[in-house]
MIMARLUM-310659 format. One record per residue (C-alpha): x, y, z. Coordinates in pm, whole numbers. Last residue first. Layout:
BEGIN
x = X; y = Y; z = Z
...
//
This chain:
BEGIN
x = 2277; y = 1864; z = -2769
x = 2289; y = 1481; z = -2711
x = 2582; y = 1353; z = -2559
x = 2633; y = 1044; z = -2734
x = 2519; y = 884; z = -3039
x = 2233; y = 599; z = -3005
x = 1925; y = 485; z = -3196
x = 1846; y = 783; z = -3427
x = 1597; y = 1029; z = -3318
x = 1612; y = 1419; z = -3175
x = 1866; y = 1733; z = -3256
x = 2211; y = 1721; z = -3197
x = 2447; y = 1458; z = -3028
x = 2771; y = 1494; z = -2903
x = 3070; y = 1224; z = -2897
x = 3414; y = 1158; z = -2747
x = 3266; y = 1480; z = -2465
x = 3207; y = 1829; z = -2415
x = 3217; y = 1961; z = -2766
x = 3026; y = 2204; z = -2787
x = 2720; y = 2279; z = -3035
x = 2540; y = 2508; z = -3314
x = 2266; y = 2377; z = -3586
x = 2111; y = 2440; z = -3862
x = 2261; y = 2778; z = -3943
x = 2201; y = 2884; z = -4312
x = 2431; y = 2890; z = -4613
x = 2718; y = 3128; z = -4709
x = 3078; y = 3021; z = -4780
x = 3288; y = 2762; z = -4855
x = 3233; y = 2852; z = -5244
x = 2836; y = 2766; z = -5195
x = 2595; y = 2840; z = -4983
x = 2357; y = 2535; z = -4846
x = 2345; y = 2435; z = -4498
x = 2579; y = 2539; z = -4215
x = 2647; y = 2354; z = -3904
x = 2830; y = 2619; z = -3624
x = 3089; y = 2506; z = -3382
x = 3202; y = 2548; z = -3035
x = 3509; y = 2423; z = -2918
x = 3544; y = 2286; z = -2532
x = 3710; y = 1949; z = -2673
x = 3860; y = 1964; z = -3030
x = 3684; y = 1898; z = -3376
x = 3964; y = 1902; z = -3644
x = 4067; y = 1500; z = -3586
x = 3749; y = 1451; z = -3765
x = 3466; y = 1257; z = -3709
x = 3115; y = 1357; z = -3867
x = 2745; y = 1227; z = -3878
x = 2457; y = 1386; z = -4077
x = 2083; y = 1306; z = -4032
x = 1835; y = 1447; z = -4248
x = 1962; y = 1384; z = -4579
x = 1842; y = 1333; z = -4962
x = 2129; y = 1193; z = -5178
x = 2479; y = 1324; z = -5299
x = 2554; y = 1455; z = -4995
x = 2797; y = 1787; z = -4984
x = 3078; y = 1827; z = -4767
x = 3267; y = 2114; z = -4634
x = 3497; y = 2099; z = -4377
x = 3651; y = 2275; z = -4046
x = 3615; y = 2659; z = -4188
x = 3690; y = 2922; z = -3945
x = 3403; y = 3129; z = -3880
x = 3500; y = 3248; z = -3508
x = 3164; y = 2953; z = -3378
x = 3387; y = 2713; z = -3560
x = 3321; y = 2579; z = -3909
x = 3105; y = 2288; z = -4033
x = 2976; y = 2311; z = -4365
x = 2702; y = 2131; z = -4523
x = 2617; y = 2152; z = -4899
x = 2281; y = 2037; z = -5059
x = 2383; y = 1847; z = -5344
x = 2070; y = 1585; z = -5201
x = 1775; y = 1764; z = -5079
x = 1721; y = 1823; z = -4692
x = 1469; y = 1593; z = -4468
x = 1329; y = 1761; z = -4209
x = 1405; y = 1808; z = -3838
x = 1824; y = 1787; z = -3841
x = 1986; y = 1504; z = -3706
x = 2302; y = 1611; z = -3620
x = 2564; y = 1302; z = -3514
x = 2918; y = 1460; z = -3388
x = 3251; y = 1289; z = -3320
x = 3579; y = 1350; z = -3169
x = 3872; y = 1135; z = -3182
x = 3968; y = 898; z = -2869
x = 3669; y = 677; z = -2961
x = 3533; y = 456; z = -2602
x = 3164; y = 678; z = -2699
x = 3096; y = 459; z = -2990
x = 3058; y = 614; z = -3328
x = 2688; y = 792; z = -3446
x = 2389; y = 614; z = -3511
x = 2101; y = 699; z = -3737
x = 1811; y = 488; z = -3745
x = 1546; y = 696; z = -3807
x = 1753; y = 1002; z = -3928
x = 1779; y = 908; z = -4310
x = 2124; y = 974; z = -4460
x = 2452; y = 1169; z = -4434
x = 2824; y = 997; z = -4311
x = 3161; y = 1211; z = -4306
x = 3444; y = 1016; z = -4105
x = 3761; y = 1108; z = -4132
x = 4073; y = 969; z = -3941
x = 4192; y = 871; z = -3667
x = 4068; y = 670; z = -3311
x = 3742; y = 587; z = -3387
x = 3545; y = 342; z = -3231
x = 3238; y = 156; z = -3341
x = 3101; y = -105; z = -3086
x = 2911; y = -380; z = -3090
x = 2541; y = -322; z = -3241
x = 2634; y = -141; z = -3562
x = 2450; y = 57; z = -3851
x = 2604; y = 371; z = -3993
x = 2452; y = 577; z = -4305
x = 2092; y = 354; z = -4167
x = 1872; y = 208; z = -4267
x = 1499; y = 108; z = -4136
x = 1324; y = 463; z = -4272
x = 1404; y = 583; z = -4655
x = 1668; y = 788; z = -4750
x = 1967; y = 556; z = -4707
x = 2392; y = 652; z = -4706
x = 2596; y = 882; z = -4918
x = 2836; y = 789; z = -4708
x = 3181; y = 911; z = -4726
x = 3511; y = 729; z = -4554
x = 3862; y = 876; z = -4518
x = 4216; y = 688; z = -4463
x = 4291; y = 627; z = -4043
x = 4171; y = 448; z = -3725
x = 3830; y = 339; z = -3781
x = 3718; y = 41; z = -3575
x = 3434; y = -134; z = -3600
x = 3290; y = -468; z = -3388
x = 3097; y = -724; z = -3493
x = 2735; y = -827; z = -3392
x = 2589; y = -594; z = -3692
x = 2870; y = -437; z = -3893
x = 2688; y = -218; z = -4153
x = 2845; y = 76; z = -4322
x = 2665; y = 261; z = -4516
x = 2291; y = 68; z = -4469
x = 2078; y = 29; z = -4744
x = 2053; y = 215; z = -5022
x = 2441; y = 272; z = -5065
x = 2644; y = 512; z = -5205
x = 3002; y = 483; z = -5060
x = 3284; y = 666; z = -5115
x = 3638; y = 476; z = -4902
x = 3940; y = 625; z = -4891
x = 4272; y = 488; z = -4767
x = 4366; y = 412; z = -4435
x = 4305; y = 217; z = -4148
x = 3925; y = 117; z = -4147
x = 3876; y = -244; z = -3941
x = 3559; y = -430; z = -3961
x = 3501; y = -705; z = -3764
x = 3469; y = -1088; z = -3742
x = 3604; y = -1402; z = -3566
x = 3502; y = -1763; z = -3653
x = 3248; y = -1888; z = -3396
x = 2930; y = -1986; z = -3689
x = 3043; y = -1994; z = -4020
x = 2791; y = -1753; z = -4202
x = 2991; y = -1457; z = -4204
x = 2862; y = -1108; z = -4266
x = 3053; y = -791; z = -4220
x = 2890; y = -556; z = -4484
x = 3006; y = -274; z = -4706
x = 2758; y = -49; z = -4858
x = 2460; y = -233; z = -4775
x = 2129; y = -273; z = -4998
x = 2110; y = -113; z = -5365
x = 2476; y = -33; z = -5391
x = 2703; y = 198; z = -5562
x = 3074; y = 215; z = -5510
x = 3410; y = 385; z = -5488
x = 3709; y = 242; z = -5337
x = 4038; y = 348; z = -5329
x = 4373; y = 264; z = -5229
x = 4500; y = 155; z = -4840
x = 4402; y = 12; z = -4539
x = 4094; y = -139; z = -4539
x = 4053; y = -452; z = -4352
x = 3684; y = -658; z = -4350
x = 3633; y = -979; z = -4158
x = 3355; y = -1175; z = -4220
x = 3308; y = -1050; z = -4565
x = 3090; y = -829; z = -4810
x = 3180; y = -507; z = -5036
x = 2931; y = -336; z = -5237
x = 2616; y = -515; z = -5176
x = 2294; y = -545; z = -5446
x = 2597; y = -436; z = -5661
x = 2629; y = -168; z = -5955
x = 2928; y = 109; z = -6022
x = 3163; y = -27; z = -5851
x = 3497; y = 178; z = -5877
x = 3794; y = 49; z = -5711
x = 4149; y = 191; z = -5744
x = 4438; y = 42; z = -5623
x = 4548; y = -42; z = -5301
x = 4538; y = -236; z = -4943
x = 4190; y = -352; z = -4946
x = 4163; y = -668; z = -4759
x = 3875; y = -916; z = -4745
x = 3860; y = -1198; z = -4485
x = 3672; y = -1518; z = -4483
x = 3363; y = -1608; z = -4730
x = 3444; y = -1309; z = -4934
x = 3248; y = -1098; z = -5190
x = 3354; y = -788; z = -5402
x = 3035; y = -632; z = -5601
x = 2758; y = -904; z = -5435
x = 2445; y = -944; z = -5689
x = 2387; y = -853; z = -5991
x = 2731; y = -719; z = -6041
x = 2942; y = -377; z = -6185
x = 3284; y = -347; z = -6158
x = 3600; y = -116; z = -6270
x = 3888; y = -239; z = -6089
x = 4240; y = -52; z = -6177
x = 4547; y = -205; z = -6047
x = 4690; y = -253; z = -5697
x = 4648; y = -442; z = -5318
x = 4333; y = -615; z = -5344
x = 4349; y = -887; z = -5094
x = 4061; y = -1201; z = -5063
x = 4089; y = -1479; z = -4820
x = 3892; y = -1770; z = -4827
x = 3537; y = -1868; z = -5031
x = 3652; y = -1603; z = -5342
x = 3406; y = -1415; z = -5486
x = 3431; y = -1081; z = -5757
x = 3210; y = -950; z = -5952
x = 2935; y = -1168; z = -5775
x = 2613; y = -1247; z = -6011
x = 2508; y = -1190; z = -6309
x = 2888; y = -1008; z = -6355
x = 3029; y = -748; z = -6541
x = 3409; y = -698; z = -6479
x = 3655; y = -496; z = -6606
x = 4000; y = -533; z = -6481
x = 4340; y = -369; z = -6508
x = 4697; y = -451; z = -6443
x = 4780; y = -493; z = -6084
x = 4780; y = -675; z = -5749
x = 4444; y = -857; z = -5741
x = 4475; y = -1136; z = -5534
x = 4218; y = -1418; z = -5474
x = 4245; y = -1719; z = -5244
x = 4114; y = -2062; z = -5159
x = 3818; y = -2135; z = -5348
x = 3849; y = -1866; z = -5628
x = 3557; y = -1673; z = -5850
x = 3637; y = -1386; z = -6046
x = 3334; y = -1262; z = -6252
x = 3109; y = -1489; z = -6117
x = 2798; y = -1620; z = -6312
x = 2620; y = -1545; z = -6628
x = 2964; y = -1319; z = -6695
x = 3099; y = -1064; z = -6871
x = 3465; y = -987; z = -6803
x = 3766; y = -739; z = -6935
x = 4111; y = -854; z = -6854
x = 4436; y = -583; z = -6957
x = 4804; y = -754; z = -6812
x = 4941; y = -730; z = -6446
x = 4911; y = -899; z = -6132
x = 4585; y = -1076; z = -6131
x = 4603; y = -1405; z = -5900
x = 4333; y = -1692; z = -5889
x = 4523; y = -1916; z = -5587
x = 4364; y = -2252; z = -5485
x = 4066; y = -2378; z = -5661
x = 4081; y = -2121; z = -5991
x = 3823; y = -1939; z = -6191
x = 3812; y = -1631; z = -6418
x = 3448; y = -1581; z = -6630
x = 3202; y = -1798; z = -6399
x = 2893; y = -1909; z = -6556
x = 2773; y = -1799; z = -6958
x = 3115; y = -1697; z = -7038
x = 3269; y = -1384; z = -7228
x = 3634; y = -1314; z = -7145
x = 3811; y = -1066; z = -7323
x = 4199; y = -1072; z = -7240
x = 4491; y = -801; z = -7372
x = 4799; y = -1030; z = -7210
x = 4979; y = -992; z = -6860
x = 5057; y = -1220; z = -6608
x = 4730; y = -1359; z = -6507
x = 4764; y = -1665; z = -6265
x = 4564; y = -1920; z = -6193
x = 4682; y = -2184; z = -5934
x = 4514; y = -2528; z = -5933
x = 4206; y = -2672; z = -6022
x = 4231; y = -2397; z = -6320
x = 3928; y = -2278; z = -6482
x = 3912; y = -2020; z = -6796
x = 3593; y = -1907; z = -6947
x = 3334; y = -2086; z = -6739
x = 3054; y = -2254; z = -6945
x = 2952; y = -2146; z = -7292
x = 3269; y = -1997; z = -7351
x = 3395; y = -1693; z = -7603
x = 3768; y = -1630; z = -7470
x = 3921; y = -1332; z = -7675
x = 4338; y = -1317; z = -7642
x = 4537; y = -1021; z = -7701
x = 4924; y = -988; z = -7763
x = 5150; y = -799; z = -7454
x = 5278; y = -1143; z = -7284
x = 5140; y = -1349; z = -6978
x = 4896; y = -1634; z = -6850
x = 4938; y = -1871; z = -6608
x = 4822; y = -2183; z = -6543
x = 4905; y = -2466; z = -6229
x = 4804; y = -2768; z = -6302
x = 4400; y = -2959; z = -6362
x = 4312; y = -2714; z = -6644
x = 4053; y = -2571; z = -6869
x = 4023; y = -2315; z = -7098
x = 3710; y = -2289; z = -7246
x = 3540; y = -2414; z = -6935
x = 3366; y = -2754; z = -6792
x = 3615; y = -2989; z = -6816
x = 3560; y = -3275; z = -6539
x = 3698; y = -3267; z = -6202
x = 3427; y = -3175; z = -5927
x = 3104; y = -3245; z = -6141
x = 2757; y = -3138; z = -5981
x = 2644; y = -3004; z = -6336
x = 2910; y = -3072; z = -6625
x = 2634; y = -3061; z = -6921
x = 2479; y = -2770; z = -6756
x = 2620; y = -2517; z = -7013
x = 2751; y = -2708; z = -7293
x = 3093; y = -2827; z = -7290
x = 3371; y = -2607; z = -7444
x = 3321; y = -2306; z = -7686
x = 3590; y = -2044; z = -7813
x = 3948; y = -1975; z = -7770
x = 4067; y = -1680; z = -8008
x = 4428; y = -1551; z = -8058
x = 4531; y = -1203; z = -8112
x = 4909; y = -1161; z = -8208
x = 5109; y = -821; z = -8220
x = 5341; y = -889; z = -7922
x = 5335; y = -1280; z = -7855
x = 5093; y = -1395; z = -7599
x = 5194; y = -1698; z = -7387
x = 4987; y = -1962; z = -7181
x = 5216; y = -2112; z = -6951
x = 5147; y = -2447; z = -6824
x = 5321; y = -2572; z = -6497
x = 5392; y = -2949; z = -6355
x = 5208; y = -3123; z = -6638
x = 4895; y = -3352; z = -6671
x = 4519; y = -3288; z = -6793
x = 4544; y = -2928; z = -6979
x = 4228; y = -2895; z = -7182
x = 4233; y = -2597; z = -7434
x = 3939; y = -2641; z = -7679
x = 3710; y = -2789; z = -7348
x = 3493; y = -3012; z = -7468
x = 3161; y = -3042; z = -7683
x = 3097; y = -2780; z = -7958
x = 3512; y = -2680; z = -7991
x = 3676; y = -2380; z = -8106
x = 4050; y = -2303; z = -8154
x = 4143; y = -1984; z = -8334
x = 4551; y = -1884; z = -8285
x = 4726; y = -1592; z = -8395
x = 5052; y = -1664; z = -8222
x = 4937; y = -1868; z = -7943
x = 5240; y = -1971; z = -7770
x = 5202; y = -2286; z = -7505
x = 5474; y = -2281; z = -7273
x = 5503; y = -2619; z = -7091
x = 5748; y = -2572; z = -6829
x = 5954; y = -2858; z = -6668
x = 5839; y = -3163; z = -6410
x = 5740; y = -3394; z = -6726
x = 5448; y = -3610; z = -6683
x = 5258; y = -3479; z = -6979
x = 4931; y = -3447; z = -7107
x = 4849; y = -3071; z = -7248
x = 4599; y = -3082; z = -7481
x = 4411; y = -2866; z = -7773
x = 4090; y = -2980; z = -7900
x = 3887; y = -2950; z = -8198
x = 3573; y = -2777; z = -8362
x = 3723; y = -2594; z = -8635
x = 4134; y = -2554; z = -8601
x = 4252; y = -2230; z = -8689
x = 4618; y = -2111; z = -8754
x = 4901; y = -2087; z = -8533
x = 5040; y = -2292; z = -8242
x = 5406; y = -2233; z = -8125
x = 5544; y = -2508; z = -7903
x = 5752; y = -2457; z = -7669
x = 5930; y = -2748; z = -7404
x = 5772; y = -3020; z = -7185
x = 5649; y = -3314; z = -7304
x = 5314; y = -3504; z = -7427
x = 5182; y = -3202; z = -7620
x = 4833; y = -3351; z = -7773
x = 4686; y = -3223; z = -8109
x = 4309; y = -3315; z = -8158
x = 4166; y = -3242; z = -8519
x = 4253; y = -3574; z = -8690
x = 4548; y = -3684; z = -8445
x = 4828; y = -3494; z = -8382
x = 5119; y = -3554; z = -8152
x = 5312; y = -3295; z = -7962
x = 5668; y = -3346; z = -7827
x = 5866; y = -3334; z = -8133
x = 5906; y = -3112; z = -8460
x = 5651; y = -3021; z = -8694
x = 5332; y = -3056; z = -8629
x = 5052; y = -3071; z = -8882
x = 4660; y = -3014; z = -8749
x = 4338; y = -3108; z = -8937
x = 3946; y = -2968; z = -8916
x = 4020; y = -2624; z = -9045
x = 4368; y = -2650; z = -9099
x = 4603; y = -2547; z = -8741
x = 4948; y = -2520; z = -8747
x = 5204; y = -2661; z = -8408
x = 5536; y = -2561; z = -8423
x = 5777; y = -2715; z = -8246
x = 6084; y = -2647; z = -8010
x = 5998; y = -2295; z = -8074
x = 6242; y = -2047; z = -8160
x = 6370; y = -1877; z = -7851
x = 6142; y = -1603; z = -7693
x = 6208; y = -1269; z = -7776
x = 6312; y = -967; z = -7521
x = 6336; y = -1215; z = -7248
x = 6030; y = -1342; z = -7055
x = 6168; y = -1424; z = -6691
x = 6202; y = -1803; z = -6555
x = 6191; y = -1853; z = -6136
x = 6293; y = -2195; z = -5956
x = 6179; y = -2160; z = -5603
x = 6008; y = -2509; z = -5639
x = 5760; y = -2476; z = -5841
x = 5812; y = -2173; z = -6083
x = 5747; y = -1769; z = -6018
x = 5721; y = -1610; z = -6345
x = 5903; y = -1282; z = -6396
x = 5727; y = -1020; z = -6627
x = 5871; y = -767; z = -6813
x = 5737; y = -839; z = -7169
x = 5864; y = -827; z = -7536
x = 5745; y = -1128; z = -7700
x = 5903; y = -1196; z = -8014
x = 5850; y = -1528; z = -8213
x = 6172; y = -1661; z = -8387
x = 6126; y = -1794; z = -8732
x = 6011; y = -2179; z = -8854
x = 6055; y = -2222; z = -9188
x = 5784; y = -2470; z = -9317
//
């Protein structure tokens, strides 16, 4: 067999152990060895992998390009050599009913490459349950005990009855058109699970990303429908690029320690809650979600570890039926980006729910939902606030305006949901101004007075209820 040079035009610069880095070239070098797959045999030509019936094992370092399809059998990387393994699947099918098709036991870093044009296939592994409790044994499509990664422009479809791809060590994802289907978890890694470029789409029984240690999304673009979490990582979690588009059963982005939104562009379309963590840091990108309880949620379950909720830039849309923003026993601050609640309509939540403190330095805050509970920023903010709550309940796409008592416009802003408390900080309401709450009209203009007040303090209240805001009117 004539073995021909396998191009793989991509960008990206793999960090080694060590220091050592390696960049994809405009082609990479003809293969060491080529690997084909028969049906239920595999010939190898060259050195470094050894075949057996329908089990091929790599037992050095170097390339080796694997075509062809291989019926219920096993791919493995077992070596103790400190180089790179790069594993090209150039068209590659490998299925198997009872382990892991892709099992890497022993090597010092596998890379999983993706020539330009190619779409491989990786389907099966244990059955679901059959690896219950288990710490170290193969329980995904693509398993392994090193350090993965994953990179090139070709596509790869991951079909697995457990998770879809678990490392024990670092995962990384490179680049690459992926479509994982699993029945638990669809992404998985112990220590880092790392997203920096590439296409990955996700349904899951389980997780859709699911880390021990860390989890960084910091480009390319990810779809992810999840049973349960869309994304969980028990330590620290940073989005910081790329384009998220989530939906879960249960949590949409979900983190044991602290979660960090410093880019990119989040839209979560289904959660039970949007965004959960001990300590939550937003300071950049945007987020856009739906959830049936809170919108985003300090919680953390290890008792004495610092929490709170800090809002620095960026925007932040949230639809939630439970509380907006809920920091109960933490503390809030807000001192930049914008954040909109379309918050609760029914009594017991509220747009803003916090028993610490909430202060706001910067910023804008617009925040519209049931009255009963309503609660307006701390009076220790340096920026202005207000908290109306209005006596009835007002439709949702009603508009409000705010403008001053001379009729110049401050904002507009119209609530998705039915309203009947509305709270606002902006750096545009000043001390000793008077101002005039509008509802309905449309085109910045029109509507009818609901309320009028002065600023005479960090925060005025208007109209009766709610559980604290201020000065009230």
């Amino acid at each position: 067999m004539l073995l021909k040079c396998i191009p793989v035009p991509c960008a990206a610069v793999l960090a080694l152990a060590g220091g050592v880095t390696a960049a994809y070239s405009a082609t990479v070098p003809t293969p060491d060895t080529a690997i084909t797959l028969t049906g239920r045999s595999i010939s190898v030509q060259g050195s470094g992998a050894v075949a057996s019936g329908n089990r091929v094992t790599i037992n050095r370092s170097g390339t080796f390009n694997v075509s062809g399809k291989l019926d219920d059998g096993q791919l493995i990387v077992d070596t103790p050599d400190k180089a790179l393994v790069r594993v090209v699947l150039n068209n590659a099918s490998i299925t198997s009913t009872s382990a892991a098709p892709i099992e890497i036991r022993t090597a010092e870093l596998v890379e999983i490459a993706l020539p330009a044009g190619s779409s491989s296939v990786v389907a099966g592994g244990p059955p679901l349950g059959a690896t219950s409790g288990a710490t170290d044994r193969p329980n995904a499509a693509i398993y392994s005990r090193e350090d993965l990664s994953i990179d090139g422009p070709g596509a790869l479809q991951v079909r697995a009855t457990q998770h879809g791809i678990n490392s024990r060590d670092d995962l990384k994802i490179l680049g690459g058109n992926l479509r994982i289907t699993a029945g638990n978890d669809g992404l998985k890694a112990n220590d880092e699970l790392r997203i920096s470029g590439g296409d990955v789409t996700i349904n899951a029984g389980g997780d859709g990303l699911q880390a021990d240690k860390q989890i960084s999304v910091r480009g390319g673009t990810l779809v992810v429908e999840a049973r349960d979490d869309a994304i969980n990582c028990d330590g620290e979690l940073t989005i910081s690029g790329g384009v998220l588009r989530l939906a879960a059963g249960n949590d949409g982005i979900h983190s044991d320690g602290k979660l960090t939104v410093a880019g990119g562009d989040v839209q979560l379309s289904r959660s039970f809650e949007g965004l959960e963590g001990a300590v939550i840091v937003i300071s950049g990108g945007r987020v856009q979600l739906v959830s049936s309880d809170d919108g985003v949620n300090v919680a953390n379950d290890r008792f004495g570890a610092e929490t709170y909720m800090a809002i620095r830039g960026g925007t932040l849309i949230i639809d939630a039926a439970g509380d907006g923003l809920d920091s109960s026993n933490s503390p809030v601050e807000m001192s930049g980006g914008t954040v909109i609640v379309h918050g609760p309509t029914m009594r017991g939540n509220g747009p803003i729910d916090y028993d610490h403190s909430f202060r706001v330095t910067g910023g804008l805050l617009l925040a519209a939902g049931s009255a009963s509970m309503s609660q307006a920023p701390s009076p220790s903010s340096t920026q202005n606030s207000v908290r109306v709550n209005l006596p009835t309940m007002h439709p949702g796409n009603t508009p409000v305006r705010i403008a001053t008592a001379s009729g110049e416009l401050v904002l507009e802003f119209t609530p998705a949901k039915a309203y009947q408390s509305l709270v606002v900080s902006s750096p545009k309401l000043r001390q000793n101004e008077t101002y005039v709450v509008y509802l309905g009209g449309a085109d910045g203009g029109g509507g009818t007075e609901a309320a009028r007040f002065t600023v005479s303090s960090a925060v005025t209240a208007v109209g009766s209820g709610g559980e604290r805001g201020g000065r009230r009117r």
